[in-house]
N, C-alpha and C positions, 0 to 999 in steps of 0.2 A: 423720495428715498434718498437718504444719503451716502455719498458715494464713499466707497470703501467701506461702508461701515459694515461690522463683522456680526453677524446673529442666528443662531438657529434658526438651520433648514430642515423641514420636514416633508418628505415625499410620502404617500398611499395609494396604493392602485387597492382598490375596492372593486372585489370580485366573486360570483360565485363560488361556490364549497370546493376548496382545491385539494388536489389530490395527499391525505397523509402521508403518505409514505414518505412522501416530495415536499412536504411543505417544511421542516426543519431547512433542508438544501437549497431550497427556490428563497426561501428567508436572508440567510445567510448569504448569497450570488447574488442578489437583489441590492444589499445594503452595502457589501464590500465594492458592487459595479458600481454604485453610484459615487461611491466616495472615494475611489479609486480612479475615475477620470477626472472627479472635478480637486481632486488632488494634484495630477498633471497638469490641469489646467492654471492649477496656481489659485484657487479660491478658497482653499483651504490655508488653515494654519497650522504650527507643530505644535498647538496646543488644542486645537479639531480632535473633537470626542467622537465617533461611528457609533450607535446606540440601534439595533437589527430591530425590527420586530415582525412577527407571522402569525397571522390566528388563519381559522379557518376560512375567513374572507377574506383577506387582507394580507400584500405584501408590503412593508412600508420601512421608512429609516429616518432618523432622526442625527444630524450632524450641529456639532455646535464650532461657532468662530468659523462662519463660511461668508467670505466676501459677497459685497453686490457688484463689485467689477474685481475683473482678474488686472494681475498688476502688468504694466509693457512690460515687453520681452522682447528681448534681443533676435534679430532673426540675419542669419548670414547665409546668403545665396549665390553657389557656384554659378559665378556668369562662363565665363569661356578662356580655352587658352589663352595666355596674356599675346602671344604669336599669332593669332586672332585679332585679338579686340586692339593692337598699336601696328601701326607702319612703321617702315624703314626710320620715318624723320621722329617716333616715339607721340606721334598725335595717335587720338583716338579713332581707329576705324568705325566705318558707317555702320557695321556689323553691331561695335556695341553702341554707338550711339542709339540704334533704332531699338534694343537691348532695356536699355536704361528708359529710355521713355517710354518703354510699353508698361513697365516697372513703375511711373510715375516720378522717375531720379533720372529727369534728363540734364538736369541743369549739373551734374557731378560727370559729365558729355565732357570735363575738362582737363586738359595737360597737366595739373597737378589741384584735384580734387582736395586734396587735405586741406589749402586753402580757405575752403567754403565752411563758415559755420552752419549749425544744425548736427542734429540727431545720424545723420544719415553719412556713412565713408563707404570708397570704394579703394580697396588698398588692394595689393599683389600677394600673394606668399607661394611657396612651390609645396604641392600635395605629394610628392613622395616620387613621381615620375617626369612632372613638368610645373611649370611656372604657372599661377591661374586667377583671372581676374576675380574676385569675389565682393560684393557689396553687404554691408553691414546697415541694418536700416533697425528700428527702436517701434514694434508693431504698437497701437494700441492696444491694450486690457479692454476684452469683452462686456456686456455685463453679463452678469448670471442667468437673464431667461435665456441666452442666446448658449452659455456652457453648460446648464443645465439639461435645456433643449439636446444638444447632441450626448450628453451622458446619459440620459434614458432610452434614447434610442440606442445606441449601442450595447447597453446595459439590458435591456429587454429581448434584443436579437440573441445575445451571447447566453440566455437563463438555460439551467442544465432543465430542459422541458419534458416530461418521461414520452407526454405522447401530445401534440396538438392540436387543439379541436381548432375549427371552423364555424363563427357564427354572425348573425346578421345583426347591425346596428338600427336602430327605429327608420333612420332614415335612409336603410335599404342597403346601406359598406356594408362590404365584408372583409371582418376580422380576423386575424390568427393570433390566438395566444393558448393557454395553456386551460382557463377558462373562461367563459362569459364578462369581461370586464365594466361594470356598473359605474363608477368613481373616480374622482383622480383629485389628491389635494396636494397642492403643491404652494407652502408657505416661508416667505422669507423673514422671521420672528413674526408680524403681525400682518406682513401686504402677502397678497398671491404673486405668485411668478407664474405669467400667464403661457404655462407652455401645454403641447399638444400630443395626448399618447393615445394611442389605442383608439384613435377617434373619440377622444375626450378630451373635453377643455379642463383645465385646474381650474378650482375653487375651494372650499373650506368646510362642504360639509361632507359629513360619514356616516355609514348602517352603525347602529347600536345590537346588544344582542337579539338575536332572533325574537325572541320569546318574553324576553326579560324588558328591553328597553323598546321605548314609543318613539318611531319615528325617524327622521335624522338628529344626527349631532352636530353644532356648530362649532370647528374649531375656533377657537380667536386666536391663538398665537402659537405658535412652529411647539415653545417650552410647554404648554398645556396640552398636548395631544393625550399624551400616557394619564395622565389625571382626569382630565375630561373624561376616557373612552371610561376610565372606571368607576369614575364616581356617577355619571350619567348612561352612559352608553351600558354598564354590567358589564364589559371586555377587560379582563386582560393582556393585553396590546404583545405584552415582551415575551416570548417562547421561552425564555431560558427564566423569566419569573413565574410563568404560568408553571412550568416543569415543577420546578421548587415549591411551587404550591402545593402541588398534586403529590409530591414525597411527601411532605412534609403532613399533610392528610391522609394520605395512608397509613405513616406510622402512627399518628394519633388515631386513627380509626381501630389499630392493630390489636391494640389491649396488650394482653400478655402474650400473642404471636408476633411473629415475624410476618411481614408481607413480603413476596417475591415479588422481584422489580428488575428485569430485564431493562436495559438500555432500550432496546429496541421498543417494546412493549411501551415503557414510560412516553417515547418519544413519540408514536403512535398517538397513543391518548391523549399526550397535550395537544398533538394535531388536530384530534375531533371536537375538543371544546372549548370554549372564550371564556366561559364562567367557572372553574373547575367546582364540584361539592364531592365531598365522598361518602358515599351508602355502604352501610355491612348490608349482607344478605348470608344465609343459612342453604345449606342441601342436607339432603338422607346421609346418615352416616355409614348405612348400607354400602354406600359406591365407596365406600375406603377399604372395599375389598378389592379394587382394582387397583393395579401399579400406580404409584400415585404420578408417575412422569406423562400417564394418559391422561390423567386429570388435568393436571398442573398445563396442557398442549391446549384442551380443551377450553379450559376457561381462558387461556393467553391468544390463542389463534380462530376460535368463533366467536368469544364474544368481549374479548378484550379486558377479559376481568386479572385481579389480580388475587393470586390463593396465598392464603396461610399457609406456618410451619410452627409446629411448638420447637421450644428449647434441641430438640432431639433434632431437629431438619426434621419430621414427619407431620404429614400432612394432616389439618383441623377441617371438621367440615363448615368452615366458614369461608366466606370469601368477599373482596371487596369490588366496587364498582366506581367511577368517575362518571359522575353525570355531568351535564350541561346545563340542570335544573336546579335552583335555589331553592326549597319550600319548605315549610313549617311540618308540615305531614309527607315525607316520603315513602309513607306505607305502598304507595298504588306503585309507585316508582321500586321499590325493593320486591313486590309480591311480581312484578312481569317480570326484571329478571330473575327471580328468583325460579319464578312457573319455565324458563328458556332455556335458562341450566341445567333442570332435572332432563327435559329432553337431552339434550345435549351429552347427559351423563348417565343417561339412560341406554342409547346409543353404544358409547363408550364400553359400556358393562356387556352390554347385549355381542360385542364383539370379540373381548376377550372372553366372555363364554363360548359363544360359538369356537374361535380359533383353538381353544384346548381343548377342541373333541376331538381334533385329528392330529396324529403327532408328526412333530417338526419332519421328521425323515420320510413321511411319508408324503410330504409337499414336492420334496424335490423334482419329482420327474415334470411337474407343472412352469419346472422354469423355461426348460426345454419352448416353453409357447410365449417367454417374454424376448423379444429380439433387443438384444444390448447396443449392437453395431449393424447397421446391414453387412459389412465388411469382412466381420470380425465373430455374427453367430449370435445363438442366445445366452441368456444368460449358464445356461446349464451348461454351456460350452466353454463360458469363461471360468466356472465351477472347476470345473474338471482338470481345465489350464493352472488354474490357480493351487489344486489340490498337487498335480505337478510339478509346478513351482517349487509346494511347500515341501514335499517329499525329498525334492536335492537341498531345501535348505534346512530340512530339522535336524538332519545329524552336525554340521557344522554348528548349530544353537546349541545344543543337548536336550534338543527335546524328543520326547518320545514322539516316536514315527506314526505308533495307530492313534494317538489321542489329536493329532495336528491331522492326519487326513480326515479325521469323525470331525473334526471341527472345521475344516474346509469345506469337506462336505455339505455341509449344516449350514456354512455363513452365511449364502443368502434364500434359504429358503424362506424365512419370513416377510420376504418380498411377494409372496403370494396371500398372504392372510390378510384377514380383513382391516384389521388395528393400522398397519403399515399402507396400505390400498386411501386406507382412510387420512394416516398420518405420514409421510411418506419420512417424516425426522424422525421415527421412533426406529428406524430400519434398525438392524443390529441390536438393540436393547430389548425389542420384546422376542427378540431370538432368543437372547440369552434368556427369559422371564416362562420362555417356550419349552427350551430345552431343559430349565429346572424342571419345569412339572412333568416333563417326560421321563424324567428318572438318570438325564446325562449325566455323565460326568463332571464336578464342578469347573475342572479346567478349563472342559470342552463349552460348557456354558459358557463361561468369562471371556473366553477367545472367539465366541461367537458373537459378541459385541464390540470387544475391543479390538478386531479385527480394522474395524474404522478408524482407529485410533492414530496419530492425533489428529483431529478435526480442524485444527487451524493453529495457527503460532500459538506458542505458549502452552494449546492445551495436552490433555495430559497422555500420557504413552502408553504402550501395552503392558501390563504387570511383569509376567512371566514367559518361558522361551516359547510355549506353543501358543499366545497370543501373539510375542512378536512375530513367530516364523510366519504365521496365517498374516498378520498383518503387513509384513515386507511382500508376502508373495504378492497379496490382491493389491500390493501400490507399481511392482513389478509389472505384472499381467498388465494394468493398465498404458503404464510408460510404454513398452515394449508393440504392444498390439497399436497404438496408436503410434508409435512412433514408424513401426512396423508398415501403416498405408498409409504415410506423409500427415498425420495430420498433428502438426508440429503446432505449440502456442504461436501465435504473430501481436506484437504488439499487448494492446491490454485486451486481448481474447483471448481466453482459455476453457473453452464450453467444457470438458472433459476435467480439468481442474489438474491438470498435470503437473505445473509448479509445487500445486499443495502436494499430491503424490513424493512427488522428488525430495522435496523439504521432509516429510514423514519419515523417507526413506533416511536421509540424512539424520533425521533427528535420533530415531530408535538407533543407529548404527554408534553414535559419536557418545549421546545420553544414559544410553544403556551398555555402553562398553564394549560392543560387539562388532572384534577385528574380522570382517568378511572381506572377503575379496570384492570391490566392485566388478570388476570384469566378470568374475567367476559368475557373481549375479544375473548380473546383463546376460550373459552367456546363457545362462540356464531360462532365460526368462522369455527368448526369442529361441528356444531351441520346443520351446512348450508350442510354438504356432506352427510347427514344422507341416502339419496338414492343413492346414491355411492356407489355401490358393490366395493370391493377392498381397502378402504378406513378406517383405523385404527384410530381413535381418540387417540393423543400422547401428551396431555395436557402439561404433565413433562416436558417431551424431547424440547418441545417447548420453552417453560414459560425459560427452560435452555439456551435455546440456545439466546433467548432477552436478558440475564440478561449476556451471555458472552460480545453480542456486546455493553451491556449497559456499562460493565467497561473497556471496550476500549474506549468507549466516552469519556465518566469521565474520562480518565486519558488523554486521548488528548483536554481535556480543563486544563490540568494542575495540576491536583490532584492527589498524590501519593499514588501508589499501596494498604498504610494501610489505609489512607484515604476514597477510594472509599473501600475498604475491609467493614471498619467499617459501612459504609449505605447499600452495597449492597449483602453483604454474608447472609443476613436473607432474601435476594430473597422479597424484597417489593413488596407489590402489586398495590400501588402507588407511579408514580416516578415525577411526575412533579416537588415534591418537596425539591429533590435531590439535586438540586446546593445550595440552602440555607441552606438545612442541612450539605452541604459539605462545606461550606462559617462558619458554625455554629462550623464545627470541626477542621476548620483551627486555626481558633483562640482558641480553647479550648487547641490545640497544644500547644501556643504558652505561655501560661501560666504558671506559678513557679512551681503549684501544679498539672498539666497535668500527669507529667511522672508519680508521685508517686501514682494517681490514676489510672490511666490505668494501671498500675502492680496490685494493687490490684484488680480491676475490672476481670485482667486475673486471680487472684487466687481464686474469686469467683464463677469467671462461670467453671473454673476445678472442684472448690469439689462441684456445684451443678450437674454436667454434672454426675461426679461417684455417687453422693447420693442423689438429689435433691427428687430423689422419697419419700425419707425417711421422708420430710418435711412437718412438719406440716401444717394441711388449713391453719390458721392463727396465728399471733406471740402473744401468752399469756403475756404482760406483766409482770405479776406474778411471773412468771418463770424466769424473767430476774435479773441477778444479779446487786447489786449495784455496779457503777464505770462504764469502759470502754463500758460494754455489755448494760447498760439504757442508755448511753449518745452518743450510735451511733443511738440508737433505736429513740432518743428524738429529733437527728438534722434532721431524714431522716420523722420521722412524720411531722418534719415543713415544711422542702424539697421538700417532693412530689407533695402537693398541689399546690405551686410553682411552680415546674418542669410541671406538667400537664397544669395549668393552660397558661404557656409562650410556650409551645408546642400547644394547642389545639388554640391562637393567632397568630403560627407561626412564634413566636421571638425563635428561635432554639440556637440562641447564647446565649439571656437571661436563656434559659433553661440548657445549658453545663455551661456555667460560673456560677450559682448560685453553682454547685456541690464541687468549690474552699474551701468553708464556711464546705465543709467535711471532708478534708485531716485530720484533725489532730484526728477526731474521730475515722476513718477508722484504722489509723496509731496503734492509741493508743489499740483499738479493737485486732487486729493481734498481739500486742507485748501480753496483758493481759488475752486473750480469749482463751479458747482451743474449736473449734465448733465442734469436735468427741467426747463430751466427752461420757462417759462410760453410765449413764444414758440415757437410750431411749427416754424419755421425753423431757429431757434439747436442746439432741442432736437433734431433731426434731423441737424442738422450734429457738435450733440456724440456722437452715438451713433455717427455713422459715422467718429467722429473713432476712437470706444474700437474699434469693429472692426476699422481698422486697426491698432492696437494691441495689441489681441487674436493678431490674425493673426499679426503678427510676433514677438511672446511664447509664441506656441503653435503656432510654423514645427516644431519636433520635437521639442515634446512640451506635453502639456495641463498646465503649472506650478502651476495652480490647483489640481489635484491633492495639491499637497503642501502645502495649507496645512492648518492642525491646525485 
């Protein structure tokens, strides 16, 4: 091998059928660990391509321009106080002599080292506290089995693993990995790198497809793996090309519909096959008398297929399937799934029949036997709480009172039918699909879905007032009852999904326009658990924890840290009207005289913070001297009226931008004013001078905020 020379490295652990869910993740942690430490290590270059791949056996990665030896490096090692390592007469103590030669640098054991050529110094320099000997020495560069070697190990300990099994190697080890590991090929362009994982040696050959390919496959060089596995082996090596394949077949398969293609779903499927082909299959058209969202669950979550949609989004009784098989006759292969689905969809039908013999309202009392919290009661109790909720919040919505309780009511009863039993994601939609054929009211239907609404960022919100009311109450009930017996998110655990709650709650309030009180919220929402043994009313802790996820909102719309600082560190109690006063402070930013205001605004609310108590009720003109201290008095009297009046019209920008017309008052104030002064009077009157000044500088929004 020649040294230094740069060539694609190829790593594979060949293993039995790894878990989908996990195999995109284990894929991708797999190839970034690998090329991630031996990037540290210095064996890569800035021109080192990382190329992932994952099929159902196989974790593997392919890196190009990776050294066979890492290059020296510098290594500088804190030996000891230099008050230590020299005596009185500045020779070397025994301390570091015995120091340095354990180090193999005894011979630098000397009164003035620099002297000595070679690689290797021992110089002085002081660390921030005291004087310290340090030696500077030039390591050798590895070679690559030996940095390879610890990158897989490391790399393989660190794998995001869902669950670990335990199994026995021929010659009686036992292993942990994630599953049964067969293989290991580890090639430096055409030589093995003879290193050691999982109780396997490297070498160069690999499984081909199951079914498709005979035998092993012999790599011959690091650049032929991906061509190899597919010209010979039948594998698609690359996840994210197997993926693209499998689109790109669907849509051709689709004709003149549309194929549905979840993210998830797509990623799923490329998980299960190495060879993608894609099969149409047929069902009864019969079952497209069922919501076609039970279908469309059906074929995505039993059997992994993907359903049609003509032009209209409505669903074709056709649907498509990803096999792992290649053949000339897929009839046998189309007629078994085809014979799997009709059960499946059989099922499906047989359930929504069933469920519309009994109406929605008459489920209810059955909730009463689902326990939501041991804590906190059944579901029927959250019902009830939640119907409470909704009742103090329909009149501030305008929503009507009986159609928000009929539909409180209602929201989870389809938690006891069989559809939901079966699909537990359909919860809410075949309410609504329930409460049509019961003859509800259409609001009452629509809120009885969208009750859940939104389901996660982005998605979409409640229509109208009595979907939003229902759907603030039941995100309320939740925050509230759990915050209520401590069981607060920590970290990245949130079993309960309280954040999403919070963000919903925020969203519908800011999105929808809808000025509520938060407190008034919170208040009504912890006053609904009042018969709830065990249950603590945490108003604060709450009201905190909306206003965390509130400026993570605000800043994932775009708005920088002092920005949202400036609206939301005084903890408002209405937010709807957040983005225009954040709209309001952007451009106050961007202004000549922004900066120099927001510095003073920050030196105002400091000396009111330490002495504002000290300020008088209100500012005595009389008291105010001529010059500086009556003519900041005199702009902010015309000011405020202004400022209130484009604040209480909600021109928020007209309101920051008039405050421009004060710079030079403010300026001139601070050069000429002393506001301690010695006089208790004066000094009283100046403080309540700055608070009104304050006040009116920080009508909508805290500008001090934005000074650096």
């Amino acid at each position: 091998m020649i040294v230094n020379a740069t060539q694609t490295l190829l790593v594979e652990l060949f293993t039995e059928e790894l878990p989908p869910k996990a195999l995109k993740r284990l894929g991708e942690a797999f190839a970034a660990g690998v090329a991630n430490d031996l990037r540290e290590r210095g064996y890569l270059t800035a021109s080192s391509a990382v190329t992932p791949y994952a099929t159902p056996r196989r974790l593997a990665v392919t890196i190009s321009d990776v050294a066979s030896t890492a290059p020296d490096a510098e290594v500088v090692d804190k030996l000891m106080p230099a008050k230590v390592a020299f005596g009185v007469d500045g020779e070397p103590t025994e301390a570091l002599r015995k120091k340095l030669a354990a180090l193999g640098r005894g011979h630098l054991a000397t009164r003035a080292p620099e002297a000595i050529d070679g690689p290797d110094r021992r110089y002085m320099a002081h660390d921030g506290k005291a004087d310290y000997v340090y030696l500077r020495s030039l390591a050798k560069g590895q070679p690559l089995v030996r940095g390879l070697q610890e990158a897989l190990d490391e790399t393989i300990a660190k794998l995001p693993i869902p669950k670990v099994m335990s199994y026995q190697r021929p010659d009686g080890s036992t292993v942990k990995f994630v599953r049964p590991a067969h293989g290991l090929i580890a090639l430096h362009g055409a030589d093995i790198v003879p290193v050691r994982v999982l109780d396997l040696e490297a070498g160069r050959t690999t499984g081909g497809h199951r079914f498709l390919s005979r035998g092993q496959r012999t790599i011959a060089t690091a650049d032929a793996y991906a061509p190899t596995l597919e010209a010979e082996g039948k594998v698609v090596p690359s996840f994210a090309a197997r993926r693209a394949r499998i689109v790109v077949g669907l849509e051709g398969a689709a004709g003149d519909a549309t194929p549905i293609m979840p993210d998830a779903l797509l990623d799923e499927v490329t998980a299960l096959v190495e060879w993608p082909v894609v099969y149409m299959g047929t069902f009864d058209p019969a079952f497209l008398t069922v919501p076609q969202e039970c279908l469309i669950l059906t074929m995505q979550l039993n059997q992994k297929y993907f359903a049609l949609a003509d032009d209209s989004g409505k669903l074709v009784n056709r649907f498509l399937l990803v096999s792992n098989i290649e053949t000339r006759d897929p009839a046998a292969i189309i007629g078994g799934n085809e014979r799997v689905l009709r059960a499946r969809l059989a099922d499906a039908k047989f359930f929504f029949d069933q469920d519309r013999r009994q109406r929605l309202d008459t489920r209810v009392g059955k909730l009463a036997s689902i326990v939501f919290h041991n804590k906190l009661g059944s579901q029927a109790d959250r019902m009830n709480r939640v119907r409470s909720i909704a009742g103090m919040l329909a009149p501030l919505l305008g929503a009507d009172a009986g159609e928000v309780d009929r539909a409180a009511l209602l929201a989870k009863a389809d938690l006891v039918t069989d559809m939901v039993g079966e699909f537990p994601e359909l919860q809410g939609l075949m309410g609504r699909y329930y409460a049509t054929h019961d003859g509800e009211a259409p609001v009452v239907a629509t809120a009885i879905e969208q009750h859940y609404w939104p389901k996660g960022a982005g998605a979409p919100l409640p229509d109208h007032a009595v979907a939003q009311t229902v759907a603030l109450a039941d995100k309320l009930e939740t925050l509230a009852g759990m915050f209520g017996i401590g069981q607060v998110p920590t970290g990245d655990k949130d079993p309960f999904a309280l954040r999403r709650a919070a963000l919903g709650v925020i969203r519908i309030l800011i999105e929808r326009q809808r000025a509520l009180s938060l407190a008034q919220m919170v208040d009504g929402a912890f006053a609904s658990f009042h018969a709830v043994p065990g249950v603590t009313a945490a108003p604060d802790a709450l009201l905190d924890f909306i206003h965390d996820r509130l400026r993570g909102y605000l800043r994932d719309q775009g708005y920088t840290a002092t920005q949202v600082a400036a609206v939301v560190d005084a903890r408002p109690d209405r937010i709807a009207d957040l983005p225009s006063r954040l709209a309001a402070v952007q451009a106050f930013a961007a202004l000549p005289e922004s900066a120099a205001l927001a510095a003073a605004n920050k030196r105002i609310v400091n000396i009111l913070r330490k002495s504002g108590a000290e300020a008088a009720p209100a500012v005595d003109d009389a008291r105010l001297t001529a010059g500086a201290e009556q003519d900041l008095f005199a702009i902010f009297a015309r000011l405020g009226p202004k400022v209130d009046t484009d604040y209480g019209n909600g021109d928020f920008a007209g309101a920051l931008q008039a405050l421009a017309a004060a710079k030079p008052a403010v300026d001139r104030y601070f050069e000429d004013v002393m506001v301690m002064a010695d006089d208790p009077a004066i000094r009283a009157n100046r403080l309540a001078l700055l608070r009104d000044v304050a006040t009116t500088m920080n009508r909508v929004a805290d500008i001090s905020k934005l000074a650096q």
